[in-house]
N, C-alpha and C positions, 0 to 999 in steps of 0.2 A: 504494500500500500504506500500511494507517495506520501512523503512528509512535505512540512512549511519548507524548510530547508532543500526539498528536490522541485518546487515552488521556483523561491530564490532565485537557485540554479541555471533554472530553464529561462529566466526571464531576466537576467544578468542584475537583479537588483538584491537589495540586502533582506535578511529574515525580516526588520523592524520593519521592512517598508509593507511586505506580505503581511502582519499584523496587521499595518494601520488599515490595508487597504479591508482585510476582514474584519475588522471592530469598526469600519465605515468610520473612521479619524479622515479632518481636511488634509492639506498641505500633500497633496499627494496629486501630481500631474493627471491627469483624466486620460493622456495617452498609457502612463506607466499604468493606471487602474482600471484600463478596460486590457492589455497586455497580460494583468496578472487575473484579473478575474475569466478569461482565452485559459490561459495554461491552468487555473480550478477546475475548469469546466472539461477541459479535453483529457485533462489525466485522474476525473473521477474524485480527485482530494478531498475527502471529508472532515473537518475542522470536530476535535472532539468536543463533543455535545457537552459537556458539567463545562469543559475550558471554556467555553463559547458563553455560556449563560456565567460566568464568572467575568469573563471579560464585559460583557453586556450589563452588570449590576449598576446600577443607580444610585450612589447616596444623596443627590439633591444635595450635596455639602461643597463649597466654591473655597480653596484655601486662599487668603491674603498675605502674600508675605512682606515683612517689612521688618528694615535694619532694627527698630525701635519704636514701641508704639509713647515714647514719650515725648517725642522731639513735636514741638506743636504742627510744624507743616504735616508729618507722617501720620498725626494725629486725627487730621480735619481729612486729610484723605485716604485714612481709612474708613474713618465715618460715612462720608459719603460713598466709597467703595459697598461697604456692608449696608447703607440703607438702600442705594442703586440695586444690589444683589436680593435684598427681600423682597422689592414692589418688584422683580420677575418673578418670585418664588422659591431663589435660592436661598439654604440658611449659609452662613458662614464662621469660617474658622479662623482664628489670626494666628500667625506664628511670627514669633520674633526673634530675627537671626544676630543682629546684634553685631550683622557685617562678618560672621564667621560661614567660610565657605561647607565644612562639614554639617552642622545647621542645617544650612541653605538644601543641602544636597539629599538630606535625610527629609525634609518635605517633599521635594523631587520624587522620592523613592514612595513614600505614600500616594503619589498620582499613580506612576507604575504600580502597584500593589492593590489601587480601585479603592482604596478610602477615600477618594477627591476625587471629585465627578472632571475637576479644572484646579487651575491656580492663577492669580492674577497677580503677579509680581510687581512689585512699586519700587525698586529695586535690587540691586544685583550683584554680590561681590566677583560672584563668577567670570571669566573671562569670556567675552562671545563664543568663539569656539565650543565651549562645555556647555555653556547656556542651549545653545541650538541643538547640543545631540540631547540635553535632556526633554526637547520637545518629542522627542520619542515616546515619551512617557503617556503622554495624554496633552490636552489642550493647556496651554499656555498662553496669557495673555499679559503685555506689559500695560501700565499704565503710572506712568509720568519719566522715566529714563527713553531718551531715545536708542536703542539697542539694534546694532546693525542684524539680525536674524529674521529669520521664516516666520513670524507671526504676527497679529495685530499686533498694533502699537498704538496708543493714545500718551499724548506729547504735549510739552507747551512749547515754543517756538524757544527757547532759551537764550539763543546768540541775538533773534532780534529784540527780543523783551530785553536783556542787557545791554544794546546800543543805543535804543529809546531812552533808557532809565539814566543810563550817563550819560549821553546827548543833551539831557536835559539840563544835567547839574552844568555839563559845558559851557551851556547857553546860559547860564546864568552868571560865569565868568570863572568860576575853577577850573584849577589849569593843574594842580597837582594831586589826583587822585589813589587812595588805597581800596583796594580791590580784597575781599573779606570772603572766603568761602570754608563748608564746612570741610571737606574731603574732597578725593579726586573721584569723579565721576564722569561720565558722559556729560551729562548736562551741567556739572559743573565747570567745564571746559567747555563747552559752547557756550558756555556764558562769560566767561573769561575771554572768550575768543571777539564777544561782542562788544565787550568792554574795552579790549583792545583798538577795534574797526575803529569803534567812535573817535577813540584818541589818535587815531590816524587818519581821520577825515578832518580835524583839527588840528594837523602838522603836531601832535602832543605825544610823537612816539615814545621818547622819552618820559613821558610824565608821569606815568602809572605805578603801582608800588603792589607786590600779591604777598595776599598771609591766608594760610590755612591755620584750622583747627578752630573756626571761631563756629559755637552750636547753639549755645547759651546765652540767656540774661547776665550769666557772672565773667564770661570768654570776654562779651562787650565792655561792661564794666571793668575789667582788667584791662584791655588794651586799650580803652579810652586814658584810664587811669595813665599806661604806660607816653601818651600821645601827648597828655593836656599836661603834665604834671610840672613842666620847668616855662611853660605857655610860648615857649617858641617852635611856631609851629612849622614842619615840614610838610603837611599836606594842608590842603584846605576843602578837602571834596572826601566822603568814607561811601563805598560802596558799601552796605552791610551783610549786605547778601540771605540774612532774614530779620524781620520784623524784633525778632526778640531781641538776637545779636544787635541791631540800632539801638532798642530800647536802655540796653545796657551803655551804649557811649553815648545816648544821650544825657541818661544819667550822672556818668561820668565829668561830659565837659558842664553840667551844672555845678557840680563839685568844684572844679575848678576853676568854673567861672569864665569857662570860654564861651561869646555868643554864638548861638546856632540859629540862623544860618551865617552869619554875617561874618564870621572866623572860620567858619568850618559847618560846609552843610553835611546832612547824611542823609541815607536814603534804605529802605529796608526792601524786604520784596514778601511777595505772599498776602499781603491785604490781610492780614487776621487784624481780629478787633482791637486787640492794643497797638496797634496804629493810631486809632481814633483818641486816645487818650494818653500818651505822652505829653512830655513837654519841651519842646510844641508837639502837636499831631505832625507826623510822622512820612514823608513822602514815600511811597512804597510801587510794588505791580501786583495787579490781582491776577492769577495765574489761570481763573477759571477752575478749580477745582472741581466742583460739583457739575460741571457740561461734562468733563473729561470722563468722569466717575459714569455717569449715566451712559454716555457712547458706548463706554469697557462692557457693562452689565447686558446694553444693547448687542453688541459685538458677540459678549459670548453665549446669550440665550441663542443666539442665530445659528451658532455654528454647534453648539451643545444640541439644537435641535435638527441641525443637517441640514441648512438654509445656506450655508456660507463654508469654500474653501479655498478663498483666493486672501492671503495677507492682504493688509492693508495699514500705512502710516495716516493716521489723523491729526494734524496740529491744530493747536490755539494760538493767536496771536496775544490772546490776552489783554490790560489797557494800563498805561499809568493811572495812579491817583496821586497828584500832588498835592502836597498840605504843607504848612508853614516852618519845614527844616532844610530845603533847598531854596 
């Protein structure tokens, strides 16, 4: 009797791909899928019946994964992730990797294993390459890293939202800007990248300054402290690169008594509420969080129900909101 593997074989493609094309998984060519479903039919291969109805099981369970569900951006978009996942009908599960790739991998292993119907990943420590062969697993869906791989994607524009946002401060007359992110990521490097453009579309190639590891209210507050502290300033422009991280060097050059914006504007990103209530309110970007969240839930009801196998990249341009620190 043939196996998957004499399957494969015949059809010069790999055992996963024979899988997906029998558990009816998208991302799989409609030439390669009518090729392998040709050589089932011609060589009688009978998929075993308990395998089949195992691979076929259902838990209506969608996993979320994310570095941390305390960081407030990963916060707000989990939330709207899991309420987007209920009004379809799915429940959901959060897991928090905490940026550890083992983690990461052992959720992975629960898609393969049929405890998760899906997973919608908000980010990734993984390297593309591994990210993409664990789409093998079952459905896979990002939402917010732009990730070069085989599946949906829901994105916000990150290089042009960070050209606007410093563009802005530009125009206001800063000319020496520090550039604030949490970690290296995709999208934190295309935002970096934006940030950059601006400063080269204002002959400011030189003007820019980068610091990682800033996440927190206290990050902010620390290296506001480290900036304002002897008041001769070297920048006059702080990317913050989130709302809190600003709120914290707002804080700071109060302390110190530097004016903002007039000495030093800042700018946060993410639009969450404490924006609206620093001092001053806060110039920031709304990223769109909840359109993004609703498209992802859209996306994978479609494809969970076999409406949809062609990837697809969705961006936000998202908008500034300016307020009284630039």
């Amino acid at each position: 009797m043939p196996t998957i593997n004499d399957i494969a074989k015949k059809c010069g493609v790999s055992k996963s791909t024979v899988s997906r094309v029998l558990n009816g998984h998208p991302y799989v060519s409609e030439q390669k899928r009518q090729k392998i479903l040709s050589a089932i039919e011609e060589s009688g291969f009978t998929p075993n019946s308990l395998a089949v109805q195992f691979r076929k099981r259902k838990t209506s369970a969608i996993g979320i994964l994310t570095p941390q569900v305390d960081h407030p951006y990963f916060a707000a978009l989990v939330q709207s992730l899991s309420n987007a996942c209920t009004a379809k009908g799915w429940k959901t599960v959060i897991f928090q990797t905490f940026g550890d790739k083992k983690r990461e991998l052992d959720v992975f292993a629960k898609l393969k294993q049929r405890e998760l119907d899906a997973i919608i990943a908000t980010s990734s420590a993984l390297e593309a390459p591994l990210l993409a062969r664990c789409l093998e697993n079952g459905p896979i869906l990002i939402c917010n890293e732009k990730y070069e791989i085989d599946t949906t994607v829901c994105s916000l524009d990150e290089e042009s939202a960070a050209y606007k946002l410093t563009m802005h401060m530009l125009q206001t007359g800063k000319k020496r800007l520090l550039f604030c992110l949490d970690h290296t990521s995709p999208s934190q490097e295309a935002r970096y990248k934006g940030f950059l453009n601006a400063l080269a579309a204002r002959n400011l190639k030189e003007g820019g300054k980068r610091i990682e590891g800033m996440v927190s209210i206290e990050d902010g507050i620390r290296l506001g402290t480290d900036l304002f502290h002897d008041k001769q300033l070297l920048i006059d422009g702080i990317f913050a690169g989130s709302d809190f991280v600003a709120a914290g060097i707002l804080h700071a050059a109060k302390q110190h008594q530097i004016a903002v914006p007039e000495n030093c504007a800042v700018t946060g990103f993410d639009n969450h509420p404490i924006s609206q209530i620093t001092d001053p309110p806060l110039t920031t970007y709304d990223n769109e969080i909840e359109a993004m969240a609703r498209k992802t839930a859209e996306q994978l009801d479609m494809q969970l129900s076999g409406n949809i196998n062609v990837p697809k990249l969705f961006q936000w341009q998202g908008y500034l909101v300016p307020r009284h620190s630039t």
